[in-house]
DOTORMAR-674369 format. One line per 3 residues: number of its first residue (from 0); their letters; for each residue x, y, z of N, C-alpha, C, O. Coordinates in steps of 0.1 Angstrom, whole numbers, padded with zeros to 4 digits. Example, Ala and Ser with C-alpha at 12.3 -4.5 7.8 and 13.67 -1.06 7.14 Angstrom:
! DOTORMAR-674369
0> AS> 0132,-0057,0078,0123,-0045,0078,0132,-0033,0078,0142,-0033,0085 ~ 0128,-0022,0071,0137,-0011,0071,0129,0000,0079,0134,0011,0080 $
! end
This chain:
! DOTORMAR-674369
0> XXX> 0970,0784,0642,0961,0794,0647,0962,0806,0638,0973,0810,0633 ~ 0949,0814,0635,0955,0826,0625,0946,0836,0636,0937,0833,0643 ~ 0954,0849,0633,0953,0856,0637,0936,0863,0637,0928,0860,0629 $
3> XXX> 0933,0873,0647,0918,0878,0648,0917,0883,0634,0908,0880,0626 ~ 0928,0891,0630,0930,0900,0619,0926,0897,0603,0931,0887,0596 ~ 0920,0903,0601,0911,0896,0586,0907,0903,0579,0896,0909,0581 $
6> XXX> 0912,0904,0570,0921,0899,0561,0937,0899,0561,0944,0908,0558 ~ 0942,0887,0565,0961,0887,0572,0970,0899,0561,0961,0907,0560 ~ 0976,0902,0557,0981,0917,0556,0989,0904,0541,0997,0895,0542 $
9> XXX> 0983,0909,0528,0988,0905,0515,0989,0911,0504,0980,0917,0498 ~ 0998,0909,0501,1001,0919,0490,1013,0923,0485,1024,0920,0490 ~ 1012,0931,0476,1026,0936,0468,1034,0938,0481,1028,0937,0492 $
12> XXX> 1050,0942,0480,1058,0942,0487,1065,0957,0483,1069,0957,0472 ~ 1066,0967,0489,1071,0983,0485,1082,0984,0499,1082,0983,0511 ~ 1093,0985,0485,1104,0984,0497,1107,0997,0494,1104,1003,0483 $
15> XXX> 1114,1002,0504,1120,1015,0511,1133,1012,0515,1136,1000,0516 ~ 1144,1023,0520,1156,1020,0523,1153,1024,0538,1141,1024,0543 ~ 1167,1031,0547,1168,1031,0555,1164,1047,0559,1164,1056,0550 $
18> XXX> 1161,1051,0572,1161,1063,0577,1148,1070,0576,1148,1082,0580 ~ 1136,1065,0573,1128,1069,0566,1122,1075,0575,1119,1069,0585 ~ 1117,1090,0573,1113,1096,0585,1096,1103,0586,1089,1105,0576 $
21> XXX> 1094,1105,0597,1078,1111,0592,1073,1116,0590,1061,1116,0589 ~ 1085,1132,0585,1076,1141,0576,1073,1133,0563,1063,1133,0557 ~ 1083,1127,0559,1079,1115,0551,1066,1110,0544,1060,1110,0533 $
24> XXX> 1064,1106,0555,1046,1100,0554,1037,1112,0561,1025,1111,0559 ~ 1041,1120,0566,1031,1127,0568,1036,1145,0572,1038,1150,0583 ~ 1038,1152,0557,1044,1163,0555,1042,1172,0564,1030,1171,0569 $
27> XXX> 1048,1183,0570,1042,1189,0582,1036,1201,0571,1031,1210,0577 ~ 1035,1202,0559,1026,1215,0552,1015,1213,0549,1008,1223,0546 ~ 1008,1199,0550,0995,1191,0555,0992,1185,0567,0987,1174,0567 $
30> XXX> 0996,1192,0577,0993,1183,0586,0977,1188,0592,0969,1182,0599 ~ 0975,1199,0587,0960,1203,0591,0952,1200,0582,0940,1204,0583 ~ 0956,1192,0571,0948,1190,0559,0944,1173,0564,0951,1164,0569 $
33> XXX> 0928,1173,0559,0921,1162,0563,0931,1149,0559,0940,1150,0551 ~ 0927,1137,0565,0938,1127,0563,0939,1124,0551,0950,1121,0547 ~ 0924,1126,0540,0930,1115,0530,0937,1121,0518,0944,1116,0509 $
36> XXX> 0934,1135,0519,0945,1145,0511,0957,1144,0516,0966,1145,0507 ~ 0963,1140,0535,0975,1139,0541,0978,1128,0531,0988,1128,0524 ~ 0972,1120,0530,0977,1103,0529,0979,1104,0512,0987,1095,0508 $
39> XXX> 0976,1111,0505,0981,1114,0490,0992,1116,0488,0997,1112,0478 ~ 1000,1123,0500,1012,1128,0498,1023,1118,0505,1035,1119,0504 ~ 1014,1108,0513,1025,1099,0519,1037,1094,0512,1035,1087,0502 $
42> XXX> 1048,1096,0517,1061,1090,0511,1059,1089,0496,1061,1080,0488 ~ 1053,1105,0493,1059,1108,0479,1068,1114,0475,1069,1115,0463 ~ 1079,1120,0483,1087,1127,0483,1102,1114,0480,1113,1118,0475 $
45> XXX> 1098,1100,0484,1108,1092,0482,1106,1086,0473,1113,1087,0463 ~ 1092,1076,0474,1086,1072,0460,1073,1080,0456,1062,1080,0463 ~ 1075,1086,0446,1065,1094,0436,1049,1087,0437,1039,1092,0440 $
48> XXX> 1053,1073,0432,1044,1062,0425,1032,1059,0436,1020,1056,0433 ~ 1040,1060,0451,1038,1050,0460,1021,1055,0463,1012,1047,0460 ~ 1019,1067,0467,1005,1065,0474,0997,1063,0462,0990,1053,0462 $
51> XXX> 0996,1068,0453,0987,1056,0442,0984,1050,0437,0972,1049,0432 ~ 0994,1042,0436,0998,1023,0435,0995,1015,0444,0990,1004,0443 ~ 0997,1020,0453,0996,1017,0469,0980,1005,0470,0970,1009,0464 $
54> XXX> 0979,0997,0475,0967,0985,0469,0965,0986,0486,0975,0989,0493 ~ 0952,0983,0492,0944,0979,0504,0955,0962,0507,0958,0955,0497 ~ 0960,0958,0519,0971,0947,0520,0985,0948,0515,0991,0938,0518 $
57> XXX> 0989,0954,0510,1004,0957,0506,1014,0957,0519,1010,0962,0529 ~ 1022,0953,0519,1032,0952,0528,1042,0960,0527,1052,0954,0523 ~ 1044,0974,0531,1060,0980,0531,1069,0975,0537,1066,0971,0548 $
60> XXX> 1086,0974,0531,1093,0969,0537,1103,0977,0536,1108,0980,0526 ~ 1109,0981,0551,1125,0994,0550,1135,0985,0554,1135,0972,0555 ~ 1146,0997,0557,1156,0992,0557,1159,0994,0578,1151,0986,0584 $
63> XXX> 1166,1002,0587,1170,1007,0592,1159,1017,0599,1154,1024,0591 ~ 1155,1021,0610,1152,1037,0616,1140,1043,0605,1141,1053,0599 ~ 1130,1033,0605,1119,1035,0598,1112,1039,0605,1107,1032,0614 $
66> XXX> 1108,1056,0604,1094,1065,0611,1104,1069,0624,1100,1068,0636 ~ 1116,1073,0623,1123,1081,0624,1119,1095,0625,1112,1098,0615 ~ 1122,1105,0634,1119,1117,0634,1102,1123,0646,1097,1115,0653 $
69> XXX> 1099,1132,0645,1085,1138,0651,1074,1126,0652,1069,1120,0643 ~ 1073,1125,0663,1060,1119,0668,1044,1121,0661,1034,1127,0667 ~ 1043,1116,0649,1032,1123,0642,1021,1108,0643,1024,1097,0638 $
72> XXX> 1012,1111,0648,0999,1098,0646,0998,1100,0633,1001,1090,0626 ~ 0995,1107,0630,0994,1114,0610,1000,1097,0604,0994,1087,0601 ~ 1016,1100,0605,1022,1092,0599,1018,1077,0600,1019,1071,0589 $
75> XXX> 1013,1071,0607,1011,1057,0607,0992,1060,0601,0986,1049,0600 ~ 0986,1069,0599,0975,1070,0597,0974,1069,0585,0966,1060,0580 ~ 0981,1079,0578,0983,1078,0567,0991,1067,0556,0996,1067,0545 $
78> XXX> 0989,1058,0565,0994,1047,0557,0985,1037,0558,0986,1028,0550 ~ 0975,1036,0570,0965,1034,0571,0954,1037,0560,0950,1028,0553 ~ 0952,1047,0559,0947,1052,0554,0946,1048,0538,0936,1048,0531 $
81> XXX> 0960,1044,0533,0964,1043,0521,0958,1028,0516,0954,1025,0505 ~ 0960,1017,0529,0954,1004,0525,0964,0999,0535,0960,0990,0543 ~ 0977,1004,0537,0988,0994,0541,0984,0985,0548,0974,0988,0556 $
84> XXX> 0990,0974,0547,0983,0961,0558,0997,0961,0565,0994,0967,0576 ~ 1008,0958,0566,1020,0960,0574,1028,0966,0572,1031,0968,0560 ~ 1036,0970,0583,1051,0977,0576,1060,0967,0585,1059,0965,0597 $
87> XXX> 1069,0961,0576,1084,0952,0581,1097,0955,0580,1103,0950,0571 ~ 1103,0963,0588,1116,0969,0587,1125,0965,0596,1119,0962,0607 ~ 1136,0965,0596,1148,0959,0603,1150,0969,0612,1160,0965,0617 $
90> XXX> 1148,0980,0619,1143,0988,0632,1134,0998,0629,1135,1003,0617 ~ 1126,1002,0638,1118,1018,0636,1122,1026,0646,1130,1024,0656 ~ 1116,1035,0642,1116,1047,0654,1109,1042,0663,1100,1034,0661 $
93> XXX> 1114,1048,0680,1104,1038,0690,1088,1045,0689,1077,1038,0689 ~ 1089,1062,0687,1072,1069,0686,1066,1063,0676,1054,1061,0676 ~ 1073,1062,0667,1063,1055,0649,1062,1038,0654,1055,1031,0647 $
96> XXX> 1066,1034,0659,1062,1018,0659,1053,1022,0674,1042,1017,0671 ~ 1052,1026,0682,1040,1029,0691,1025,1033,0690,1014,1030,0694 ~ 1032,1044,0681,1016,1048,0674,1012,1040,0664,1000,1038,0664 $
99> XXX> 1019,1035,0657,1014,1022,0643,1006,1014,0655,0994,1015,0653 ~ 1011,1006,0666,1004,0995,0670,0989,1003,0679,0978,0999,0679 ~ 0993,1015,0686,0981,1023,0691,0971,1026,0679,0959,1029,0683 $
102> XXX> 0974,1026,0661,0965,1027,0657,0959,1019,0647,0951,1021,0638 ~ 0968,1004,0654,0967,0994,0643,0971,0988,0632,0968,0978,0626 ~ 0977,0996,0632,0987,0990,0622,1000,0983,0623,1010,0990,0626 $
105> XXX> 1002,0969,0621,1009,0960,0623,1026,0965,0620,1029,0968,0609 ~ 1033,0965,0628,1044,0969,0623,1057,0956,0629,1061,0954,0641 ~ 1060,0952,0622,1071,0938,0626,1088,0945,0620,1091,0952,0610 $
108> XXX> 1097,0940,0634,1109,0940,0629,1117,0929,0624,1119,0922,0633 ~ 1121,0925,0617,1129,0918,0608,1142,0919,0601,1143,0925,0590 ~ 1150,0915,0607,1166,0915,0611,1171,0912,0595,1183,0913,0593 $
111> XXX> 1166,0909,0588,1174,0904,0576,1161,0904,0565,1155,0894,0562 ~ 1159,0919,0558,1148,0922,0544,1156,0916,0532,1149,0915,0521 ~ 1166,0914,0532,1176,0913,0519,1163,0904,0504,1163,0905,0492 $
114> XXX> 1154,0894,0515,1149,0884,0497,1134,0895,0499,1123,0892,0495 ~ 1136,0902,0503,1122,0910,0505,1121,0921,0492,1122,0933,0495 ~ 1119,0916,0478,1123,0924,0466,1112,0937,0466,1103,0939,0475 $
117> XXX> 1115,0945,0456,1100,0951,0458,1094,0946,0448,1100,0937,0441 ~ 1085,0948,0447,1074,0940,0437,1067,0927,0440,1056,0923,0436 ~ 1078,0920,0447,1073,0904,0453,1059,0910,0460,1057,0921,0464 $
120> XXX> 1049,0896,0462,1040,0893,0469,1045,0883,0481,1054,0875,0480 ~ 1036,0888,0491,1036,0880,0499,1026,0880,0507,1016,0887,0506 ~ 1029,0869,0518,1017,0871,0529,1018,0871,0541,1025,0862,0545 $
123> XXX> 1012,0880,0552,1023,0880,0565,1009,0875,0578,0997,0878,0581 ~ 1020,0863,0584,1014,0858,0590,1014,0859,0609,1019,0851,0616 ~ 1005,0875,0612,1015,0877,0623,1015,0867,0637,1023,0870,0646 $
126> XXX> 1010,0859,0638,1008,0847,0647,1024,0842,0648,1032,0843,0657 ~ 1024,0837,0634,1040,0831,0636,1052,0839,0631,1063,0835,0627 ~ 1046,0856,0632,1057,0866,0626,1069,0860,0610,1081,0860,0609 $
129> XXX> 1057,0856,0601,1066,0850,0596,1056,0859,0583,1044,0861,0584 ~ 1066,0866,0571,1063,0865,0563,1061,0856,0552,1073,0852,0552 ~ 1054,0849,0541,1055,0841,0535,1053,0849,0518,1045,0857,0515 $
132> XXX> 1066,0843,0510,1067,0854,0497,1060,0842,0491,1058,0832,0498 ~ 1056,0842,0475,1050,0840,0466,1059,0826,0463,1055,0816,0458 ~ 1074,0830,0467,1083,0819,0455,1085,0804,0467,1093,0795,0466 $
135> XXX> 1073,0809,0478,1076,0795,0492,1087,0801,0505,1087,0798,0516 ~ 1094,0811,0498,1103,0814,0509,1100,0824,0523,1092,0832,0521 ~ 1104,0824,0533,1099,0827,0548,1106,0835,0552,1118,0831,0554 $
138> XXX> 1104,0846,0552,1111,0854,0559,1109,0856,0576,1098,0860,0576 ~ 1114,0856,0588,1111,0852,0598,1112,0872,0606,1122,0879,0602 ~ 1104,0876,0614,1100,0885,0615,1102,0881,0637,1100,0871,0643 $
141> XXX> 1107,0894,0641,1107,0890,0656,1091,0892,0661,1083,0901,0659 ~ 1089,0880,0667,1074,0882,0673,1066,0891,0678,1069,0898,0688 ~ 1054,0893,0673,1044,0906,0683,1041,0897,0696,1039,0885,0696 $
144> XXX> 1041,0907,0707,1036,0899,0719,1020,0898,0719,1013,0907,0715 ~ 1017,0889,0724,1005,0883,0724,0994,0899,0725,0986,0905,0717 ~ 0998,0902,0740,0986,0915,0743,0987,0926,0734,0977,0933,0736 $
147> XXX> 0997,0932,0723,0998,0938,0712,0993,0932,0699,0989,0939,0689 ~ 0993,0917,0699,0986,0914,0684,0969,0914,0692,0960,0912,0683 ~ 0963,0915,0706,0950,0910,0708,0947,0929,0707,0936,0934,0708 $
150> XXX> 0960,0937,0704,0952,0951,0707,0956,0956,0690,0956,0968,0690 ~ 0959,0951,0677,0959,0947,0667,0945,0947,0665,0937,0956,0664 ~ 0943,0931,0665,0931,0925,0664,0920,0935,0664,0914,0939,0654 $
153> XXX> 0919,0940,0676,0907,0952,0680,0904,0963,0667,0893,0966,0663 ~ 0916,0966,0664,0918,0980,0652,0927,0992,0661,0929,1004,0657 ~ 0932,0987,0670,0943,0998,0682,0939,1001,0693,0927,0998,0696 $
156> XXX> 0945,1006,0700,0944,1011,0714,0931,1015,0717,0925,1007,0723 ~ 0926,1025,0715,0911,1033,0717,0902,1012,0720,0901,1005,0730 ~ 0898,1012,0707,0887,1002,0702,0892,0989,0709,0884,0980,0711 $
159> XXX> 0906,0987,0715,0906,0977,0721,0905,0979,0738,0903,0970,0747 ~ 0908,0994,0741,0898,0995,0755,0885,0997,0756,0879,0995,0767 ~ 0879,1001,0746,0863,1000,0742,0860,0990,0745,0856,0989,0757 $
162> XXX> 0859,0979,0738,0860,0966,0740,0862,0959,0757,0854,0954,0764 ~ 0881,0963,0760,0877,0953,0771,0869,0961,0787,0865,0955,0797 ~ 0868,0979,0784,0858,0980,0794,0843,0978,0794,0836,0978,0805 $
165> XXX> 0837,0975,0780,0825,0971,0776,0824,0953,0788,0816,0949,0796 ~ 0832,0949,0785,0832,0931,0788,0831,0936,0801,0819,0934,0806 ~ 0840,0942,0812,0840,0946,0825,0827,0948,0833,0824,0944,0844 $
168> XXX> 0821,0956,0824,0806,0962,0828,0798,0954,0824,0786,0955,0824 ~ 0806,0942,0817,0792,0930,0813,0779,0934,0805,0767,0931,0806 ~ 0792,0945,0791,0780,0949,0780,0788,0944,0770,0800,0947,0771 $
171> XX> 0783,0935,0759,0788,0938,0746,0794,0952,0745,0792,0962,0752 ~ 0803,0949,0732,0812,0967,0729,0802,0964,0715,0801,0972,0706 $
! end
């Protein structure tokens, strides 16, 4: 079975270490600055390269307490914004992995990044939480629950209650 989500989240692999926090991705000296000037500056303070390199499907991958710090929607938007198709890190912050899935963006934990190089491709398959790298090897990711990948699928929270109160009232959304 594959996921609603389409195109499944492929691409280069941008790895990050541990702690990574969300002034980070979303500086508080732009935070009133429109997103896609915010999103220029995303996690350039760690990698220089990253928001312009940065490809539509790419997969970031941390270490530890990823999106760590201030409750900023900014932060998961702006990476949004940038192309990211997932972020896979070995824990996050509980507010940045809340807001990622409230705004769609796929965020999987995965207990062991070690063959997750940077530069590898891969392809992530969130059905079976399994990343798949380029060289065949599987990296195994802890499962999204079903009603979080069907509120995924939608594009986040908002568009997927759009959706299921449209069906309620027995209208197309």
């Amino acid at each position: 079975m594959t996921s609603a989500l389409a195109p499944a989240p492929a691409g280069r692999l941008w790895r990050f270490g541990d702690n990574i926090d969300t002034d980070a991705m979303a500086p508080a000296v732009l935070m009133k600055a429109p997103l896609p000037v915010l999103a220029r500056h995303c996690l350039a303070s760690v990698r220089p390269e990253f928001p312009g390199r940065v490809r539509p499907g790419d997969v970031l991958v941390a270490g530890a307490n990823f999106g760590i710090g201030s409750s900023r929607e900014q932060a998961p938007q702006a990476l949004r914004e940038l192309g990211v198709g997932a972020v896979v890190a070995q824990s996050f912050g509980g507010l940045f992995y809340r807001n990622a899935i409230n705004l769609g963006l796929p965020v999987l934990v995965c207990a062991d990044t070690s063959r997750l190089v940077d530069g590898a491709h891969a392809v992530l398959d969130l059905d079976t939480a399994q990343l798949r790298l380029d060289d065949g090897s599987v990296a195994a990711c802890e499962p999204i629950p079903a009603f979080l990948r069907a509120m995924l699928a939608a594009g986040g929270l908002v568009p997927h209650l759009k959706a299921r109160l449209a069906r309620e009232r027995g209208r197309p959304h």
